[in-house]
C-alpha positions as CSV (number, residue, x, y, z in Angstrom):
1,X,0.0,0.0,0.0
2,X,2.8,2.5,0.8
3,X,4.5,1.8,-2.1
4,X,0.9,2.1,-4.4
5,X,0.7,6.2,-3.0
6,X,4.7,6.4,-3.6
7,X,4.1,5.4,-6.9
8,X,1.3,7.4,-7.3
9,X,3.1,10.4,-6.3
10,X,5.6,10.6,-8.2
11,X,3.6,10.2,-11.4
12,X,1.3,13.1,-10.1
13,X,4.8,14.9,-10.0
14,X,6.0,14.0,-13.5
15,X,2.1,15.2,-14.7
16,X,3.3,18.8,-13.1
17,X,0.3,18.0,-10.4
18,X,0.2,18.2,-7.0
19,X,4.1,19.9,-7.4
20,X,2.7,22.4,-4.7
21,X,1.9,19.7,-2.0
22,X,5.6,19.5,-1.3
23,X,9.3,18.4,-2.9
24,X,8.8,16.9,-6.3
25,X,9.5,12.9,-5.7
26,X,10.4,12.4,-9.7
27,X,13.3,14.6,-8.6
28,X,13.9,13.4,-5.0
29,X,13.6,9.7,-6.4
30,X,16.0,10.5,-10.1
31,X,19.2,8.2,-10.5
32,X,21.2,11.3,-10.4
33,X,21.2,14.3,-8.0
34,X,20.3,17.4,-9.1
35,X,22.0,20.2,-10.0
36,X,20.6,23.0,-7.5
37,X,19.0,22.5,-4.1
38,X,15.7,24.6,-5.3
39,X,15.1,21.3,-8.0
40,X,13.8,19.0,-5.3
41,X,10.8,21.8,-4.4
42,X,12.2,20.9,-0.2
43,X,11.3,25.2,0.1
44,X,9.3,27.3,-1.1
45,X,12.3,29.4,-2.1
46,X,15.3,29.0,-3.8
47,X,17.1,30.9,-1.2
48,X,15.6,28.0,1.1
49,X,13.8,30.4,3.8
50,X,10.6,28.6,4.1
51,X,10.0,24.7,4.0
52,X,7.5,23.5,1.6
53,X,4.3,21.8,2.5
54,X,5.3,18.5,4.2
55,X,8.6,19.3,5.2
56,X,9.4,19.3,9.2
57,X,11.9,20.9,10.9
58,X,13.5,19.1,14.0
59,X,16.6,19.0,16.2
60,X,18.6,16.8,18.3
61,X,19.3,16.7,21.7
62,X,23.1,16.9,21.5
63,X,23.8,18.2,17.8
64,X,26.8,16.5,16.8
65,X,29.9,19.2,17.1
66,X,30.7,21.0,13.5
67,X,33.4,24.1,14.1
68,X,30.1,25.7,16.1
69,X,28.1,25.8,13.2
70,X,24.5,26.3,13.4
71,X,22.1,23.2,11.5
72,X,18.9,23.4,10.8
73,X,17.5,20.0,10.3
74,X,14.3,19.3,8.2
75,X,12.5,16.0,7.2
76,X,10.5,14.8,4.5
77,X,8.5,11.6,4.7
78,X,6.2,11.1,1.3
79,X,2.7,11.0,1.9
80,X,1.7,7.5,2.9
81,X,4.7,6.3,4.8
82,X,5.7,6.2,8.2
83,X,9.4,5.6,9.9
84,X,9.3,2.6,12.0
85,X,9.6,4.2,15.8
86,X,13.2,1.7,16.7
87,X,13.8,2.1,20.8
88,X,17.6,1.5,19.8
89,X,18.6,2.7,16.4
90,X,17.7,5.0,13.5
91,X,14.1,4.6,12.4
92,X,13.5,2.8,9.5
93,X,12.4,5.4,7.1
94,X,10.4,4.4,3.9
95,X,11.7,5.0,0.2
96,X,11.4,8.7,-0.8
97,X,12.0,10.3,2.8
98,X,14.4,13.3,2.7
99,X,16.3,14.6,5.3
100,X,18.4,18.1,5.1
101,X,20.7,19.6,7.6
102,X,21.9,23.2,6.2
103,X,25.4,24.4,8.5
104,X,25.5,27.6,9.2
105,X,27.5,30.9,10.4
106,X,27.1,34.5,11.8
107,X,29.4,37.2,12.4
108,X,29.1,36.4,15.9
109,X,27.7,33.1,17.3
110,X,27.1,34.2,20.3
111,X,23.8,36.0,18.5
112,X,23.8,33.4,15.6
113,X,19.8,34.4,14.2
114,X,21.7,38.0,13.4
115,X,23.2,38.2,9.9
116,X,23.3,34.7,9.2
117,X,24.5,32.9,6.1
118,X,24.1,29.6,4.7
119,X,27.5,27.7,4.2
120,X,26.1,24.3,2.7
121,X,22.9,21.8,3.1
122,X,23.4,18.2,3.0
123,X,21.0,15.7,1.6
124,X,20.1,12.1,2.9
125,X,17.7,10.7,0.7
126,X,16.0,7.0,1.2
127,X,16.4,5.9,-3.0
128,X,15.2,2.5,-3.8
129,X,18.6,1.2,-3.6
130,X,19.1,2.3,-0.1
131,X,20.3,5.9,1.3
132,X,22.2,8.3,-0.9
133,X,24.1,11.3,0.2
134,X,24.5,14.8,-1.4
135,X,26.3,18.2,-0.6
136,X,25.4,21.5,-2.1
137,X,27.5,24.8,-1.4
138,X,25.6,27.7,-0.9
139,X,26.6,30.8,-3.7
140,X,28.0,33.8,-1.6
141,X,24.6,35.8,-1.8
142,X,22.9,32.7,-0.3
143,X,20.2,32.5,-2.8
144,X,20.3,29.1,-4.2
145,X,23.3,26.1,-3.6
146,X,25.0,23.6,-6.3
147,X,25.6,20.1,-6.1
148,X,29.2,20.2,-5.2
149,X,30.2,16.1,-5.6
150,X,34.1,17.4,-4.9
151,X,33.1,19.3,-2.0
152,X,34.5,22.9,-1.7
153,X,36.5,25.1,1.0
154,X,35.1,28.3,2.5
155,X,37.0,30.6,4.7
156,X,34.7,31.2,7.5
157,X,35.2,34.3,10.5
158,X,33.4,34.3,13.6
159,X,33.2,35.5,16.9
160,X,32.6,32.0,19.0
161,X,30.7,31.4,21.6
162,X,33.0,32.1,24.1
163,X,33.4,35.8,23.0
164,X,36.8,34.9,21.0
165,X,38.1,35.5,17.2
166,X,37.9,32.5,15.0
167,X,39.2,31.3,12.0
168,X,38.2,28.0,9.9
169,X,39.4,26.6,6.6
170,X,35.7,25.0,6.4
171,X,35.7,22.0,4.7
172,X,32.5,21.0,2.7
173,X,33.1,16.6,2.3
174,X,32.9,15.8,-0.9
175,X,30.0,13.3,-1.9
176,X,32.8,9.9,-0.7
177,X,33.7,11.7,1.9
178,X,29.7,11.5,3.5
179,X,30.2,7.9,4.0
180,X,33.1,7.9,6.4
181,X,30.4,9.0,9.0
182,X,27.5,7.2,7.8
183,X,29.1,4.3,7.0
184,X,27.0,0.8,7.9
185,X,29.0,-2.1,6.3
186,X,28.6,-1.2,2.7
187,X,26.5,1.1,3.2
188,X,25.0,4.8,4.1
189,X,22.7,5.0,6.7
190,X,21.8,8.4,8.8
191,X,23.0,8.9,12.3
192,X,20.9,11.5,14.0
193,X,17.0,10.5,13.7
194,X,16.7,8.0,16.9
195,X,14.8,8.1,19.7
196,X,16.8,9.1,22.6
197,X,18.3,11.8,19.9
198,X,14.9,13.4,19.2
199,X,13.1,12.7,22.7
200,X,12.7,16.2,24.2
201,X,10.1,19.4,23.8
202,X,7.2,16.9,23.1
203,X,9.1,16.2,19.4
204,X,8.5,12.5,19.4
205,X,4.7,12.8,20.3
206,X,4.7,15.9,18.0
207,X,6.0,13.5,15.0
208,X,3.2,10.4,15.6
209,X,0.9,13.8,15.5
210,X,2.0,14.5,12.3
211,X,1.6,11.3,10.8
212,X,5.6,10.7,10.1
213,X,5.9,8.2,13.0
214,X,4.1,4.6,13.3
215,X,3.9,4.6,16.8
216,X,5.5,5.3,20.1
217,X,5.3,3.5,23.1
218,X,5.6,4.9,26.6
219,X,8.9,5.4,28.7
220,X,10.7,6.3,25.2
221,X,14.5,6.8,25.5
222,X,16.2,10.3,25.8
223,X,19.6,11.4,25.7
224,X,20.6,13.8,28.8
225,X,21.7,17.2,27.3
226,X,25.6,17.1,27.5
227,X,26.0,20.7,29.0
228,X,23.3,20.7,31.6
229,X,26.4,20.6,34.2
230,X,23.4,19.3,37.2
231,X,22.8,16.3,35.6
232,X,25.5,12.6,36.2
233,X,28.9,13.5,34.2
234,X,29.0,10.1,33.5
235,X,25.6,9.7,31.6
236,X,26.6,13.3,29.5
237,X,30.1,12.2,28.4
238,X,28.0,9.0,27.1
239,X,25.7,10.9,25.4
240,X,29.3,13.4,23.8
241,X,30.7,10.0,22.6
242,X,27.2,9.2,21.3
243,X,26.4,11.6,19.3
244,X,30.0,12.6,18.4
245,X,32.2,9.2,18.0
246,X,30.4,6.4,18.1
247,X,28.4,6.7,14.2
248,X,32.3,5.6,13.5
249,X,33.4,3.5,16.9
250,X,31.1,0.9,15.8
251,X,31.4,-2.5,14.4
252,X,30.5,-1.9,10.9
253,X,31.5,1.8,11.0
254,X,34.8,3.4,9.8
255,X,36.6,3.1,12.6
256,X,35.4,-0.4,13.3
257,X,39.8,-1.4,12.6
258,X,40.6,1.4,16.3
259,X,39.5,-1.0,18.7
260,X,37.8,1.3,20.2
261,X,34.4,0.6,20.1
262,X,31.6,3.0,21.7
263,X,28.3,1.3,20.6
């Protein structure tokens, strides 16, 4: 059945109907990636200020550290389908789902809403043949971003959140690259979306809500937040390594050969 309303919608995409219900799954579901970011229909502008219709922002309870850069995380499940809620792992998302994480800078990032600007926006997408991943590099005006299968360098000055000058040769991974964190055996598989990740602010009940979620049973896991300094050192540097190390420190990730294992 959930494959019957995939189907479906990406013919009604390839008619040119239904392209403003959300990200166009012709696109989103193509053997190659496309060219710009605005292709997939993921916003309602190119400049990627506004999600389209279906498209969900959410966070994580410990973002995974990235030179203090900003992410804004956004999810796209195709109408029909539901992840499968795992207690343990990453939800098993169905064919078509999307998810985005843009980085981003300010002058100062100790007020990082105020003058803002878009460095690059990575793409996970759930293809038939199992996840594929995809950087873009935002143009210096930040209105639209290009498929950048080399990856790129930016220079990048801040103010960090300690009040003090910084410097970074920012490195965009190439499209390769992506797999050394999201490596599973042979292949890509995200790292963020599980439970005890997204447990917190009501977003778990807020996804079964929305319909991207199957179910959710009580007493759901939840990462403690890493620099609440009241809460066991012990259980935050768990949750550091977690969400920082262990996508790698496992045994079918890319540092499986270290030893050091932290799953």
């Amino acid at each position: 059945m959930r494959l019957a309303a995939l189907f479906l919608a990406v013919f009604l995409s390839a008619c040119g109907l239904g392209k403003a219900a959300g990200p166009d799954l012709k696109v989103v579901l193509a053997e190659e990636p496309a060219k710009v970011l605005s292709a997939y229909g993921l916003f309602e502008d190119a400049a990627a200020t506004q999600p389209a219709a279906g498209i969900v922002a959410y966070d994580l309870v410990n973002p995974l550290f990235s030179d203090h850069a900003v992410k804004h995380r956004f999810v796209f499940v195709p109408g029909g389908g539901k992840a499968a809620y795992n207690p343990d792992d990453v939800f098993a998302f169905p064919v078509g789902t999307v998810l985005v994480k843009t980085f981003a800078f300010a002058p100062d990032m100790r007020a990082p809403g105020e003058g803002a600007y878009k460095v690059e926006t990575r793409l996970l997408i759930h293809k038939e043949t199992g996840w594929a991943a995809y950087p873009y590099v935002w143009n210096a005006e930040g209105t639209e971003a290009e498929y950048a299968p080399i990856g790129a360098r930016r220079e990048v000055s801040t103010i960090d959140p300690a009040g003090r000058p910084l410097t970074i040769n920012y490195s965009v991974p190439n499209q390769n690259q992506c797999k050394t964190c999201h490596q599973a055996g042979s292949a890509i598989a995200p790292i963020g979306p599980k439970a005890r990740n997204l447990n917190h602010h009501g977003q778990l009940e807020a996804w079964l809500a929305n319909g991207l979620l199957d179910h959710l049973p009580a007493g759901a896991p939840a990462a403690p937040e890493v620099f609440v300094v009241t809460l066991p050192l012990e259980a935050r540097a768990r949750a550091w390594l977690d969400i920082n190390c262990a996508h790698c420190h496992k045994p079918d990730g890319s540092a499986s050969n270290s030893g050091l294992v932290l799953s």
